[in-house]
C-alpha positions as a Python dict, from the first residue, in 0.01 Angstrom:
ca = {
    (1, 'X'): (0, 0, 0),
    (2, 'X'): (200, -279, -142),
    (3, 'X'): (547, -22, -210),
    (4, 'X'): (487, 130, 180),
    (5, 'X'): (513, -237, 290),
    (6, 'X'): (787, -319, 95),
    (7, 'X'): (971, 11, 219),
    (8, 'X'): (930, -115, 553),
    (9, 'X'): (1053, -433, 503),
    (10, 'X'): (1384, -334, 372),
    (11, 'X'): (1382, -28, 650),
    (12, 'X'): (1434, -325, 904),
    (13, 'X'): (1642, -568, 732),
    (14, 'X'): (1890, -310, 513),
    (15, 'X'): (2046, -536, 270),
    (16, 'X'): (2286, -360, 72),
    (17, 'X'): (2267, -458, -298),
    (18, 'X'): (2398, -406, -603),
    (19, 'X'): (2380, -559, -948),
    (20, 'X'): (2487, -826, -1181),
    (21, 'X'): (2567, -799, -1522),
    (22, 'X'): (2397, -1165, -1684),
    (23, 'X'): (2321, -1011, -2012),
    (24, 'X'): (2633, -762, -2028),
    (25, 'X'): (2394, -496, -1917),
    (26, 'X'): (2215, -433, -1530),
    (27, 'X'): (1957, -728, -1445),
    (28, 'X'): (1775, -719, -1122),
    (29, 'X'): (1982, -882, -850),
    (30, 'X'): (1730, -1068, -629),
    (31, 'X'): (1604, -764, -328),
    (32, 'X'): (1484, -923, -26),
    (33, 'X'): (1158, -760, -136),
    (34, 'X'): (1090, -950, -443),
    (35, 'X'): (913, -1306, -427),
    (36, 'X'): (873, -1364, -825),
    (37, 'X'): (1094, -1571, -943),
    (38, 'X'): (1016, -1460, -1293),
    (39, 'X'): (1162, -1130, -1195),
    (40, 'X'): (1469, -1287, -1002),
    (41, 'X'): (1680, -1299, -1307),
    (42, 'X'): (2037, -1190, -1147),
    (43, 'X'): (2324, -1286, -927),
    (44, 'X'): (2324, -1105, -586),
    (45, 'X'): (2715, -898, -619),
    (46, 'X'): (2879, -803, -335),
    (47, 'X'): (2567, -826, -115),
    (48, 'X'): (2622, -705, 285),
    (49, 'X'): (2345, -890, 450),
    (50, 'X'): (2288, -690, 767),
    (51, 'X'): (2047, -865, 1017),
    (52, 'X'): (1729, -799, 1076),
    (53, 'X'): (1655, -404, 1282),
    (54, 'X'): (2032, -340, 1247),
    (55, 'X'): (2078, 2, 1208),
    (56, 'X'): (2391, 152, 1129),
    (57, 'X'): (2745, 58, 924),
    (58, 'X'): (2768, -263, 860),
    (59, 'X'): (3043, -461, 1048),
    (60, 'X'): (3266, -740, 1079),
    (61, 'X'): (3052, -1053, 1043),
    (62, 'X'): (2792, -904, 821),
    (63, 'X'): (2846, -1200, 561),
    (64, 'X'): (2909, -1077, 209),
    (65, 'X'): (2707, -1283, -71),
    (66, 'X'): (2863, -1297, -427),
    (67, 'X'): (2757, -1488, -674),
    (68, 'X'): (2850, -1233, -985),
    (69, 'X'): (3149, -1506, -1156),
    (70, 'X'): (3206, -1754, -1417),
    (71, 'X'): (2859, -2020, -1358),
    (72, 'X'): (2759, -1805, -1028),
    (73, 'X'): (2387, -1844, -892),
    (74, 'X'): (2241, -1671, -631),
    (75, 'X'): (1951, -1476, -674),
    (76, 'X'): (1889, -1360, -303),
    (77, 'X'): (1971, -1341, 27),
    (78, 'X'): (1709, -1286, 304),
    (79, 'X'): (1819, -1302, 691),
    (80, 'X'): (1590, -1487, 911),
    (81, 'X'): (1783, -1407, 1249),
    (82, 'X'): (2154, -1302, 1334),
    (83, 'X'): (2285, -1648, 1249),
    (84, 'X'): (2032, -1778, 992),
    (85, 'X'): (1958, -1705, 594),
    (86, 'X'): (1733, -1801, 303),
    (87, 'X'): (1899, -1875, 36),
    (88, 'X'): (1703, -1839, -329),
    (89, 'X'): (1833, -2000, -645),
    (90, 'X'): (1827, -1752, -935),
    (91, 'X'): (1633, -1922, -1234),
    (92, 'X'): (1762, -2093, -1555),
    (93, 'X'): (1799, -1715, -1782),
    (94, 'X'): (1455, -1686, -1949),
    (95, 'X'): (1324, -1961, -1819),
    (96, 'X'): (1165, -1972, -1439),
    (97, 'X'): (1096, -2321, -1443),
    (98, 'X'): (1454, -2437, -1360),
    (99, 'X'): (1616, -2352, -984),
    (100, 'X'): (1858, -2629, -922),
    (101, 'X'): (2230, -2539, -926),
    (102, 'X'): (2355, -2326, -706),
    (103, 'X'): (2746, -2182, -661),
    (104, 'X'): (2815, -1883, -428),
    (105, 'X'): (3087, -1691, -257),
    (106, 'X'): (3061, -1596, 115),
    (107, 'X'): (3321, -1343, 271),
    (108, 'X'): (3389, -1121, 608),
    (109, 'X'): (3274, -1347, 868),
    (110, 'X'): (3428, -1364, 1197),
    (111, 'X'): (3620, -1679, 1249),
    (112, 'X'): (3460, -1906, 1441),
    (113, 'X'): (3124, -1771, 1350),
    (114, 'X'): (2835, -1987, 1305),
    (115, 'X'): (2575, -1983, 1036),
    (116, 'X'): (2225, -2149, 923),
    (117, 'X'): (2200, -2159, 561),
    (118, 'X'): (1841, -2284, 432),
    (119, 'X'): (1853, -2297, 21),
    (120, 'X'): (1431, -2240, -1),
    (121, 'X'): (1320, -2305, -384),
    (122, 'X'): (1441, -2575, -512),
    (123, 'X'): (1223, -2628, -833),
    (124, 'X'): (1220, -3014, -828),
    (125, 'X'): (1177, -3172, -450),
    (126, 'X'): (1276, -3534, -606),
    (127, 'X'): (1648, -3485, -517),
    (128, 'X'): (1941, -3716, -415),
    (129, 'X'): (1955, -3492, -79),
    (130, 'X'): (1708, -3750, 76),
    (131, 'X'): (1988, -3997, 6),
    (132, 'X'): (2276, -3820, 144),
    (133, 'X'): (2381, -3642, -112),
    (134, 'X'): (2558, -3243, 8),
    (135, 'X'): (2686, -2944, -119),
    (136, 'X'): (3038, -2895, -171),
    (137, 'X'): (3299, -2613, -40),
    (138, 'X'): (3625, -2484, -21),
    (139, 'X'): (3780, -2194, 36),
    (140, 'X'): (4101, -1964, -47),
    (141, 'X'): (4348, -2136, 151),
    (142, 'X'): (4179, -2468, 99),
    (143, 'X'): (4103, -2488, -247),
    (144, 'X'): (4020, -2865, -284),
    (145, 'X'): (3656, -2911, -297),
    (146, 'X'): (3481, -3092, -11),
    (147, 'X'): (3176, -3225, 76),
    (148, 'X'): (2981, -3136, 387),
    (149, 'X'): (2934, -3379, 621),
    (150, 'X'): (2594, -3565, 526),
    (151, 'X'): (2497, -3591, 917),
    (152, 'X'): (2474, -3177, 961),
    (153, 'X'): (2289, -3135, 634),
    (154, 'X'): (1877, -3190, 618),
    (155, 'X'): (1642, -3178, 355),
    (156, 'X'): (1260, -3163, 494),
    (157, 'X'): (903, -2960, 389),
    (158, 'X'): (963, -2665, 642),
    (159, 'X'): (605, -2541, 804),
    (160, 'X'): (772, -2234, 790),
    (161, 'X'): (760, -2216, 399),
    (162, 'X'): (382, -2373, 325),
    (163, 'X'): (547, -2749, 343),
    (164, 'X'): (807, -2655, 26),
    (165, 'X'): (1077, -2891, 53),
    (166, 'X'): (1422, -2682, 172),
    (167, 'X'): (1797, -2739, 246),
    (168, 'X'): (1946, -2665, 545),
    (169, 'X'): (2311, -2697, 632),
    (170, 'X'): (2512, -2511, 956),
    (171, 'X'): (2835, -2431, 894),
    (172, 'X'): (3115, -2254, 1095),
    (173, 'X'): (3370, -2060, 952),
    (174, 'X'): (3702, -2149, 1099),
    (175, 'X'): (3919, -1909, 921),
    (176, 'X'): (3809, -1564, 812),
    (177, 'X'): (3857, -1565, 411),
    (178, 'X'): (3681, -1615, 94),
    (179, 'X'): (3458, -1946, 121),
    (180, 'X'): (3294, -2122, -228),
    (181, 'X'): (2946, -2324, -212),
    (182, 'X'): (2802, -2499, -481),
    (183, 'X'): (2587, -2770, -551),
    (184, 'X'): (2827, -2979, -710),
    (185, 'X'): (3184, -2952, -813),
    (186, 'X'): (3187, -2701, -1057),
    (187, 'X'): (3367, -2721, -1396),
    (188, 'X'): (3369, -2470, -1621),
    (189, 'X'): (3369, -2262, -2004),
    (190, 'X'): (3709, -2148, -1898),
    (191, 'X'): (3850, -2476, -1707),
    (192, 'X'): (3751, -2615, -2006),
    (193, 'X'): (3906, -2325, -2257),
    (194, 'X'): (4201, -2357, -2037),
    (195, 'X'): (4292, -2750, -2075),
    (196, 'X'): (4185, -2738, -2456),
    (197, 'X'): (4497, -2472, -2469),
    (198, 'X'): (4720, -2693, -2299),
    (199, 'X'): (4647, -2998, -2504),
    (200, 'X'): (4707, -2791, -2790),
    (201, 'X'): (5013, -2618, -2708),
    (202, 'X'): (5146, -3007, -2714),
    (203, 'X'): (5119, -3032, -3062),
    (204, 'X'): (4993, -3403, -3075),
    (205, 'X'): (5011, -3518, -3405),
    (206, 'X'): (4692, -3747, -3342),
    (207, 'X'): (4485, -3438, -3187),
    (208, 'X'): (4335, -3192, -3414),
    (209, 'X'): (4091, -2900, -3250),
    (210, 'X'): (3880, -2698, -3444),
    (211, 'X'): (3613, -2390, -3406),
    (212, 'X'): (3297, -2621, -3501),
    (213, 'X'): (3079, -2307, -3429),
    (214, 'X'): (3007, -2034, -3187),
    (215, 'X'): (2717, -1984, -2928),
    (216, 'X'): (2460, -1725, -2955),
    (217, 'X'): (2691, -1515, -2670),
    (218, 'X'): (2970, -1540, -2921),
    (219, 'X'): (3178, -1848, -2715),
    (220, 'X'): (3289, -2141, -2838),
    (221, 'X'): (3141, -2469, -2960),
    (222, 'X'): (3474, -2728, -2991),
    (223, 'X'): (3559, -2990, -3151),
    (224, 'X'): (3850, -3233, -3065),
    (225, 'X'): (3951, -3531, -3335),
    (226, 'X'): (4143, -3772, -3167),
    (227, 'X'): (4293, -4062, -3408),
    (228, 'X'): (4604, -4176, -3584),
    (229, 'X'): (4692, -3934, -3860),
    (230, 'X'): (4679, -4212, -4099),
    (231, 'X'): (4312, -4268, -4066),
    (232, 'X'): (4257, -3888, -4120),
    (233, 'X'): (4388, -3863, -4519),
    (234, 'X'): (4133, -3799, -4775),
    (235, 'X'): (3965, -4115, -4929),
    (236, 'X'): (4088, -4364, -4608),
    (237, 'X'): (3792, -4561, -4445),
    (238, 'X'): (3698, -4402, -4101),
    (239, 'X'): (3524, -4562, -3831),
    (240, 'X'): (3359, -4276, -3588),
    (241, 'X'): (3308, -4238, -3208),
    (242, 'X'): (3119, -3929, -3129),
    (243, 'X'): (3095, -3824, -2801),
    (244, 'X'): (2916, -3536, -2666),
    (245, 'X'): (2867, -3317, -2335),
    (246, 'X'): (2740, -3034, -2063),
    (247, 'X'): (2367, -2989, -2323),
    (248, 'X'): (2204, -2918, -1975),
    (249, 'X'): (2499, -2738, -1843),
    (250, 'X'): (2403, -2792, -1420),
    (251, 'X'): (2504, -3118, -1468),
    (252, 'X'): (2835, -3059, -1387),
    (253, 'X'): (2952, -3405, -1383),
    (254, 'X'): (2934, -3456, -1742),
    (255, 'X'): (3244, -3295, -1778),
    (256, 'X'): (3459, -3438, -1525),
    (257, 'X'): (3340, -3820, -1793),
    (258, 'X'): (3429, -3592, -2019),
    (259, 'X'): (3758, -3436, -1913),
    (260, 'X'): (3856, -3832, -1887),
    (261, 'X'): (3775, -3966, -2143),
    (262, 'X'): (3995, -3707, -2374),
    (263, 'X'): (4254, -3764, -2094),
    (264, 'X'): (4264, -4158, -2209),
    (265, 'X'): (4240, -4089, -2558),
    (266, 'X'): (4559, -3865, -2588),
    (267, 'X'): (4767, -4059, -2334),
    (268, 'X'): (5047, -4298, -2401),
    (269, 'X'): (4841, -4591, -2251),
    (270, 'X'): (4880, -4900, -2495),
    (271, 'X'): (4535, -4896, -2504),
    (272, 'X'): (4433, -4580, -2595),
    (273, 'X'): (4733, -4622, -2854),
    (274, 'X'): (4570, -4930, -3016),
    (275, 'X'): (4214, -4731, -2994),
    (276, 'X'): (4326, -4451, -3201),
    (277, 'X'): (4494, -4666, -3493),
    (278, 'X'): (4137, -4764, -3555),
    (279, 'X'): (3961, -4507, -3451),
    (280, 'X'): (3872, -4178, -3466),
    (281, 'X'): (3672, -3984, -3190),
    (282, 'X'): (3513, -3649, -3200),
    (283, 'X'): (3433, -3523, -2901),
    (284, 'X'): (3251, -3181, -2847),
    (285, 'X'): (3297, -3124, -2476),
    (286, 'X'): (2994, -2830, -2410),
    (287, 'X'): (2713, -2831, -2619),
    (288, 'X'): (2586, -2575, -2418),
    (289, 'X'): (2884, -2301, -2359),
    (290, 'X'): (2631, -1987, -2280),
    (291, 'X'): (2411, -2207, -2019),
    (292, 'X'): (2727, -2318, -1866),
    (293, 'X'): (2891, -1923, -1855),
    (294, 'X'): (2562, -1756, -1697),
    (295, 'X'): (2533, -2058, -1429),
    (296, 'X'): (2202, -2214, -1541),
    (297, 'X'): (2105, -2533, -1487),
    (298, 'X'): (1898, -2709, -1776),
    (299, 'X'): (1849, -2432, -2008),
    (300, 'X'): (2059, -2202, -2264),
    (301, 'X'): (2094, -1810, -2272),
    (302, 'X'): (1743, -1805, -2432),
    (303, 'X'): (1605, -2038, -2212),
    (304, 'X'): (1584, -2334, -2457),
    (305, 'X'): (1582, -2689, -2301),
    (306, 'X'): (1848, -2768, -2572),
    (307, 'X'): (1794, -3117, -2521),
    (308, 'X'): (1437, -3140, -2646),
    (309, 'X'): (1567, -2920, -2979),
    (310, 'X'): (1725, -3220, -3169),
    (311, 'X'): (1450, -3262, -3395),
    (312, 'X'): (1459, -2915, -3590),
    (313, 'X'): (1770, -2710, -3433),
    (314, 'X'): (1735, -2335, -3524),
    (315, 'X'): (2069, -2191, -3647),
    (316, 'X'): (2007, -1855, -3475),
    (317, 'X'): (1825, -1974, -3141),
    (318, 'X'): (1995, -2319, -3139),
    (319, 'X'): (2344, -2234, -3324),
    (320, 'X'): (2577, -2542, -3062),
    (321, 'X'): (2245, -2777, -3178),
    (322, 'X'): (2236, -2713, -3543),
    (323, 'X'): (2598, -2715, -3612),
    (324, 'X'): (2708, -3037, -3433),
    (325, 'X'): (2359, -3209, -3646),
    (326, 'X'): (2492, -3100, -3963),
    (327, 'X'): (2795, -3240, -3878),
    (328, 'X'): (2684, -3577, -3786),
    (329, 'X'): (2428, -3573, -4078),
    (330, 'X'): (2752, -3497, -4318),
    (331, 'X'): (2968, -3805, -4122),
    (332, 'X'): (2651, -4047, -4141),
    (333, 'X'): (2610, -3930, -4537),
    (334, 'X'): (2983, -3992, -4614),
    (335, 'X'): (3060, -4261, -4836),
    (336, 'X'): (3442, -4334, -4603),
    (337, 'X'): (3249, -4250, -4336),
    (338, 'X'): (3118, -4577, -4051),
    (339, 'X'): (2940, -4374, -3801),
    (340, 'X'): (2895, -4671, -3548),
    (341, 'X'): (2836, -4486, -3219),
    (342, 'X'): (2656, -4124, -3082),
    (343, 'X'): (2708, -4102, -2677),
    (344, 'X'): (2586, -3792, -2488),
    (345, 'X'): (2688, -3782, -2173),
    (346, 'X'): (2490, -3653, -1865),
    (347, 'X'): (2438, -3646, -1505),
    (348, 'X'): (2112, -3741, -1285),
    (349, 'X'): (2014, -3605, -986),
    (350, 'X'): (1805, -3901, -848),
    (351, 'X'): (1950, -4200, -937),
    (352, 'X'): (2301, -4383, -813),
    (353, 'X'): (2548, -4504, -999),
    (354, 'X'): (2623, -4450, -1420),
    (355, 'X'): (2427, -4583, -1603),
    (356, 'X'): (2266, -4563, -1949),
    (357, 'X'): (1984, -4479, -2180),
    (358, 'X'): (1904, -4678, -2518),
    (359, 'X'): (1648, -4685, -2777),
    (360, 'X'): (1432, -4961, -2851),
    (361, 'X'): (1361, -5131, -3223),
    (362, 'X'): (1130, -5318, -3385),
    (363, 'X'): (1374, -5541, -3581),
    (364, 'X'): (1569, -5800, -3358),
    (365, 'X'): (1886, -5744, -3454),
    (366, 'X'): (1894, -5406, -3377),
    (367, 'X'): (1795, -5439, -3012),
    (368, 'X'): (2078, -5713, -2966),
    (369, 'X'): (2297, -5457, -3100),
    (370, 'X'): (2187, -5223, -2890),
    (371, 'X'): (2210, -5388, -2532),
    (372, 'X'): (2590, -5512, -2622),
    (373, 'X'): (2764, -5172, -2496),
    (374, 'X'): (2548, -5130, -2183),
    (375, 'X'): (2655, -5518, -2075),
    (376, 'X'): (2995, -5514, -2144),
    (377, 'X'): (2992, -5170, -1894),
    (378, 'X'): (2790, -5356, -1654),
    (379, 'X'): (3104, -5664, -1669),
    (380, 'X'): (3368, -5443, -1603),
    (381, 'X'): (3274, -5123, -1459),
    (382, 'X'): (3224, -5157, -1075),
    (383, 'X'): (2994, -4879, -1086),
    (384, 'X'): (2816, -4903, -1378),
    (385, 'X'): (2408, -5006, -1322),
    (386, 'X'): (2258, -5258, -1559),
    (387, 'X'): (1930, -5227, -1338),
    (388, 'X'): (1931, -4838, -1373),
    (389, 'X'): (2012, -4852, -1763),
    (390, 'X'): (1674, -4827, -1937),
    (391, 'X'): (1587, -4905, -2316),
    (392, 'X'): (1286, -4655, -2481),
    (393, 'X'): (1138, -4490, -2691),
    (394, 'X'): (883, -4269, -2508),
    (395, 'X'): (716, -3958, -2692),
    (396, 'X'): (849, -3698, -2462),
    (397, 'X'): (1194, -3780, -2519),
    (398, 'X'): (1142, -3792, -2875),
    (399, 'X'): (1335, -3432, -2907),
    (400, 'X'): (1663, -3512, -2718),
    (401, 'X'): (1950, -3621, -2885),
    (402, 'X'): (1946, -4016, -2819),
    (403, 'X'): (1641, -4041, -2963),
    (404, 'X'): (1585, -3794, -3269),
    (405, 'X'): (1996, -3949, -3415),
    (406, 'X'): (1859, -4295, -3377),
    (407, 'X'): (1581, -4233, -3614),
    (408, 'X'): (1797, -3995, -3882),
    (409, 'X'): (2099, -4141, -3865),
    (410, 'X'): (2171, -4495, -4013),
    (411, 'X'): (2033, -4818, -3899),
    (412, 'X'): (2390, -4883, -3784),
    (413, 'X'): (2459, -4603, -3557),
    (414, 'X'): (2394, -4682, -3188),
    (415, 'X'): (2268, -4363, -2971),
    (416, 'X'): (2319, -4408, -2622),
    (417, 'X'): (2270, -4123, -2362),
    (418, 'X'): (2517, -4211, -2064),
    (419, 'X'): (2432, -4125, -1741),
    (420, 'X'): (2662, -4044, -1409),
    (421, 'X'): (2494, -3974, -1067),
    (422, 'X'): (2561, -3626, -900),
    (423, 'X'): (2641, -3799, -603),
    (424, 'X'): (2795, -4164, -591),
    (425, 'X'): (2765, -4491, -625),
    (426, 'X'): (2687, -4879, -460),
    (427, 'X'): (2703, -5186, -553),
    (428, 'X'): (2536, -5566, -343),
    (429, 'X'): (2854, -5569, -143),
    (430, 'X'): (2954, -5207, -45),
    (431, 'X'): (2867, -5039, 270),
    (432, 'X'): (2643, -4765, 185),
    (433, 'X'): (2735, -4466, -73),
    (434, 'X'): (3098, -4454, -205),
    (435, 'X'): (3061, -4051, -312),
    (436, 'X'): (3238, -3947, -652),
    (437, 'X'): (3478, -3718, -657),
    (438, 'X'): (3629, -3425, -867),
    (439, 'X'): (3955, -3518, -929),
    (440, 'X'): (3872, -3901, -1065),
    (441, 'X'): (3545, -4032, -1181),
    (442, 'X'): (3593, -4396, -1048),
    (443, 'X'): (3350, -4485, -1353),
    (444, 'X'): (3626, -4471, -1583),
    (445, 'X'): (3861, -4730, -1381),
    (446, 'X'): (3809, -5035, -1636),
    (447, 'X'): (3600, -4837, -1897),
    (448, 'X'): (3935, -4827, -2134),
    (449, 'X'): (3911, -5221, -2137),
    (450, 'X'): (3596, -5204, -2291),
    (451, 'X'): (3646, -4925, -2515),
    (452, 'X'): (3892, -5173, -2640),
    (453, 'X'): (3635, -5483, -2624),
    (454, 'X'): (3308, -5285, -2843),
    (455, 'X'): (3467, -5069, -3024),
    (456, 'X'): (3783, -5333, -3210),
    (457, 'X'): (3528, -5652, -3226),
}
């Protein structure tokens, strides 16, 4: 009974599908039939939604889904009428739990034609949507990423889906060509690959890159040292920044803090100059290179929350986790070796503004320590949130990275995790959200200054 109703179901909607390869084989691609998410475990390719008791070829204005690329999620498509469609989010890879980012193509539409998108299973219904937060889009001709307008998009429980919270946006296609969406900007393995090449090419002689390790997909796991080549000879003092990025590899923004920090380090800016004669930064921009590749949002290939894996890293099911450890176990062991700082950078997707995450002590000293970087932020960084930043040490965090360092590393290494809102940022006298963008994270403005202030005191 329950394959004759299925038949009948796609008899009278006929969506053409076909199949993604996730796993460099044939996954299941999300059928209009299926409403397991454990089982949705593919990008819809080249899907030709035809609406519902269409019979024949499909035509012009039949919207083509694709979602088979580089960080791609969609794991169906289900017309509700001519104009309208439920969109599902295709689940972290082995792990069901996580249905967050989404980033889709959308092709052959008329132009002028008018659409209902509704994006139905969300898997956490806390979301900066209720605050005004949209997706982005751009398209072939227009290929700077935009925001929708926040007055045409709506986030509600629908009666039509039990009271599950959903996301609807209209949208009208003014040109016919090849349209993006996504849930934030995306950056990724390959930008990423691509600028590391560049910087490279310019044979800096105070940038060194290396292959720290490889994922469990076979991609890489860099490293970038930026510092004076004096303070890189055997036997000289160092004093250590480490910076990491992308663990949960949704959070998009992480990158872009990321991306601009290196940019400050290697330029000719007096300050980043002065920075680099007494310092030396490691930076490992993607923790998580196969999450960020396959399009999940929280998890790896294996579907690993790498974030809670700090503690005990496995070198086969954690291999980004357990190398960049053993490196900063090595660097805090080092007798030239001042490891004074740990920052992992991520984004949130309920609160405003950056912001930060510190650990809490018993001794004093260490707490006073602690709180200086967070303040000197809050001074000079318009953005920054002293009332957002939070100092903890709560069990279930005890496996991320901020908090399992903190405890293994020396009493002198401070492990912050810093924190950059998906969507913008206010302060007491703005008007309302100033929304970040991709090409400059305004959180780095005055951040140089106190780079300069913490880390030369």
């Amino acid at each position: 009974m329950k394959i004759s109703i299925q038949v009948q179901i796609k008899q009278h909607r006929r969506i053409s599908t076909s199949r993604s390869p996730l796993f460099d084989n044939e996954t299941e691609t999300g059928e209009d039939v299926i409403d397991d998410q454990d089982t949705m475990v593919g990008n819809v390719t080249n899907l030709q939604v035809l609406p519902p008791y269409h019979y024949g070829p499909a035509e012009k204005g039949h919207l083509c889904f694709d979602a088979a690329f580089e960080s791609g999620n969609l794991g169906r498509v289900s017309p509700v009428s001519d104009e309208e469609f439920d969109l599902f989010i295709r689940p972290d890879t082995c792990n069901a739990r996580y249905r967050v980012w989404f980033y889709f193509s959308v092709s052959n539409m008329l132009k002028g034609q008018r659409v209902i998108f509704n994006i139905v299973n969300f898997s956490k219904t806390k979301s900066l949507f209720r605050e005004g937060m949209t997706p982005v889009v751009k398209s072939a001709s227009r290929p700077k990423w935009q925001r929708l307008p926040s007055k045409q998009c709506f986030y509600y429980r629908s009666p039509r889906k039990q009271g599950e919270y959903i996301f609807t946006f209209p949208f009208v296609f003014d040109v016919d060509e090849l349209y993006y969406f996504a849930y934030c900007f995306p950056y990724t393995y390959t930008e990423l690959q691509a600028y590391l090449d560049v910087l490279e090419s310019q044979n800096l002689p105070y940038l060194r890159r290396e292959l720290l390790g490889v994922s469990v997909q076979q991609r890489r796991l860099d490293l970038l040292t930026i510092s004076h080549p004096a303070n890189l000879a055997d036997h000289v003092q160092q004093r250590v920044v480490f910076f990491t990025a992308r663990v949960h590899p949704g959070e998009t923004p992480a990158s872009f803090i990321c991306h601009g920090v290196i940019q400050f380090l290697v330029s000719q800016h007096s300050l980043a100059i002065l920075l680099r004669k007494y310092i030396v930064f490691k930076i490992v921009p993607i923790l998580n290179p196969d999450g960020v590749y396959l399009g999940n949002y929280r998890c790896s290939l294996m579907g690993y929350d790498l974030n809670r894996q700090w503690t005990d890293p496995s070198p086969w099911a954690h291999p980004t986790l357990h190398t960049t450890k053993s490196l900063l176990t090595s660097l805090d062991t080092s007798q030239n070796v001042d490891l004074d700082f740990y920052v992992d950078i991520h984004a949130h997707s309920t609160l405003m503004n950056a912001f930060m995450f510190g650990n809490t002590f018993d001794e004093g000293s260490r707490v006073e320590q602690q709180s200086v970087f967070p303040k000197l932020l809050s001074m000079n960084v318009e953005d920054f949130s002293m009332g957002n930043t939070c100092f903890n040490r709560d069990q279930i965090k005890s496996g991320t990275s901020r908090r399992c360092l903190a405890q293994e590393l020396g009493a002198n290494t401070l492990c912050y995790t810093l924190e950059v809102s998906f969507f913008g940022w206010m302060t007491n006298s703005s008007n309302g959200v100033i929304p970040y963008t991709a090409e400059a994270c305004i959180f780095y403005k005055n951040t140089q200054y106190c780079l300069k202030k913490l880390f030369l005191i």
